[in-house]
N, C-alpha and C positions, 0 to 999 in steps of 0.2 A: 192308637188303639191298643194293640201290646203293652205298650208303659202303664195305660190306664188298667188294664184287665192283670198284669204282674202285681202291680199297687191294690190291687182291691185284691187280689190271693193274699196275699202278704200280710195285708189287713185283718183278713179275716184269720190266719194262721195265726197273727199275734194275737188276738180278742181270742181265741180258742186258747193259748198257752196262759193269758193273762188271767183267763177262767179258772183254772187249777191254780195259780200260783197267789191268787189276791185272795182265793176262798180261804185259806189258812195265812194271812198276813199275820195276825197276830200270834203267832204261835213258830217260834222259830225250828223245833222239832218238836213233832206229835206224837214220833216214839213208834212200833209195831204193835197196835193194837191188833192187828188181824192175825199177831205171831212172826217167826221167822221161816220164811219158805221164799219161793221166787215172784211172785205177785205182793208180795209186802215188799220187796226189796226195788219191784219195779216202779212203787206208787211212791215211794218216801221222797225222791226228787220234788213231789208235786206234793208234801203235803206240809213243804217247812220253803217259806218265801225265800231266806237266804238260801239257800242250796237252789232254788229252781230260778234266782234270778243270775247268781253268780257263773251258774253251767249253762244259761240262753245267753247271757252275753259276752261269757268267752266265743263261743263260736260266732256272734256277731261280730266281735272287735276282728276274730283272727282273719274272718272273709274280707277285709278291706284294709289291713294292717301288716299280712304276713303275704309273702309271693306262695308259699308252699301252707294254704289254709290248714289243711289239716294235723297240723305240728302244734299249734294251738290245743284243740281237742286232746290230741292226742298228749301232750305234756300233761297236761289237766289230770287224763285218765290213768297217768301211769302214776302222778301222785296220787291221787284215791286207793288206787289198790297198793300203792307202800304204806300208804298210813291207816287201809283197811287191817293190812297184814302186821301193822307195827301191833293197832289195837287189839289185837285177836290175841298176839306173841304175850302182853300183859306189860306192852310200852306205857309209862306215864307219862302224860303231856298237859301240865297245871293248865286252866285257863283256856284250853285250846275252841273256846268259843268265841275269845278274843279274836285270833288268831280268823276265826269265820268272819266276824264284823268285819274286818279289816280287809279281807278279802272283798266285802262287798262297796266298803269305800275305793279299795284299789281298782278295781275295776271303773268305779263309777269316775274316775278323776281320770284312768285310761281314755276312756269316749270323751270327756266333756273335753279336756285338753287336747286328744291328737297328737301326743308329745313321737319325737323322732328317737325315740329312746332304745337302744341297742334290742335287737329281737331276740336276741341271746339271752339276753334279765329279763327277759318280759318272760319268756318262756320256762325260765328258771323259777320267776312266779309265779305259773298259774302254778307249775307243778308244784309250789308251795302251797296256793292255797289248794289243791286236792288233795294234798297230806291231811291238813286239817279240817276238809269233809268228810275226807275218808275215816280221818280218827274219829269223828262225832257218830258217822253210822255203827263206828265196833264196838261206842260202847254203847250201844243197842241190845247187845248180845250177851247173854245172861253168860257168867263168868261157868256157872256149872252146864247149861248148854253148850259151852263151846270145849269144855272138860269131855263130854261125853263123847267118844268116837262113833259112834253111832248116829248121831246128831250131827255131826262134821258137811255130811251131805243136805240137809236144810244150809247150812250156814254159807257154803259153795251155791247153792241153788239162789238162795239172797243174795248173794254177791253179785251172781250175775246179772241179777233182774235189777238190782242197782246201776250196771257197767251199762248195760243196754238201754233205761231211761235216760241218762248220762248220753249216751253217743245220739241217740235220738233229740234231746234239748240241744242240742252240739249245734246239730244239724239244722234244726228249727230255726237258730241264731244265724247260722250261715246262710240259710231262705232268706230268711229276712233282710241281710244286708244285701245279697245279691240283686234281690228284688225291687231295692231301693236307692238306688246310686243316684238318681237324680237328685235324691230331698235328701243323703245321708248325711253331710253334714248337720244341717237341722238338727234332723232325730237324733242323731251321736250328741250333741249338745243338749239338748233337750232330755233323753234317756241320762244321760250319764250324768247332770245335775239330781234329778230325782232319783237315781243310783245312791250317788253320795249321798244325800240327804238320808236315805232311809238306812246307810250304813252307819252315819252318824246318831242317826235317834238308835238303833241296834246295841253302838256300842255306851251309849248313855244309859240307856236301861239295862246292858248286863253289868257294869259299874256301881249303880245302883242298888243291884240283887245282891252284888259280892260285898257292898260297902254294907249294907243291912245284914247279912250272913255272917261278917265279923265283928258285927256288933254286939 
């Protein structure tokens, strides 16, 4: 009765995450239409499919893959805020939404494999790929807003509201595998095929943009 009543939380936790993150499937960032302050910064996780699937299913993989789950999360979030802070500094990083596709095949070949792969590179990668979240949210940030000391304080107040979306999806990922140990295999197999799949259409159509861009 407990397994059953965890399964149907869990359920319904992921049909609620999958809500926010499939309503903008096609649109891999949608940018701060609402401006920069700490409620634009908390929604943008949920308003670009890559970034809200890549930060749910670190912390899925890390609940069932790492003895110490939260080192997962945590590498993730300590790349985001270096490559929030490279992009603020006026770091160039060609491509770096490459660099996000990729992250989202990585991950997806993570789950469907299960490979036994040193926890040490794994964790070396997410912190990669939260460099290159991190760099896509700074350049969000109008290059004269982040000029402005005055304005310095939005731009810290976005950040956070980012950091906390981010530990929050973390966590969502971590429910959910907790939740699910009987059927995880499956689901790991199953998520992590349609992982890949949507990181491979990702990086085929930003190929596409750039191949038409140089034309």
């Amino acid at each position: 009765m407990k397994v059953m009543m965890k399964f149907k939380t869990a359920l319904q936790l992921f049909m609620i995450c999958s809500s926010f993150g499939y309503s903008m499937l096609a649109q891999a960032h949608s940018g701060h239409d609402a401006g920069i302050h700490f409620m634009a910064g908390l929604m943008h996780p949920f308003t670009g499919f890559d970034h809200f699937l890549v930060i749910l299913l670190v912390g899925f993989w890390s609940a069932f893959a790492l003895k110490r789950t939260y080192l997962g999360p945590c590498s993730f979030m300590l790349g985001m805020l270096a490559g929030l802070a490279a992009g603020l500094l006026g770091v160039t990083l060609s491509l770096f939404e490459f660099g996000i596709a990729f992250s989202v095949m990585a991950v997806g070949l993570l789950l469907f494999y299960r490979s036994n792969l040193s926890p040490k590179l794994i964790l070396l990668l997410f912190s990669l790929f939260g460099v290159f979240h991190g760099f896509a949210h700074a350049e969000l940030f109008s290059t004269q807003l982040v000029a402005a000391e005055t304005e310095m304080q939005l731009v810290l107040e976005d950040a956070a509201g980012l950091l906390l979306a981010t530990a929050l999806l973390h966590g969502c990922g971590i429910f959910l595998a907790n939740s699910l140990r009987g059927k995880l295999v499956l689901i790991s197999k199953g998520v992590g095929l349609a992982t890949l799949a949507y990181g491979i259409f990702l990086f085929g159509q930003l190929s596409l943009l750039t191949l038409a861009g140089a034309a």
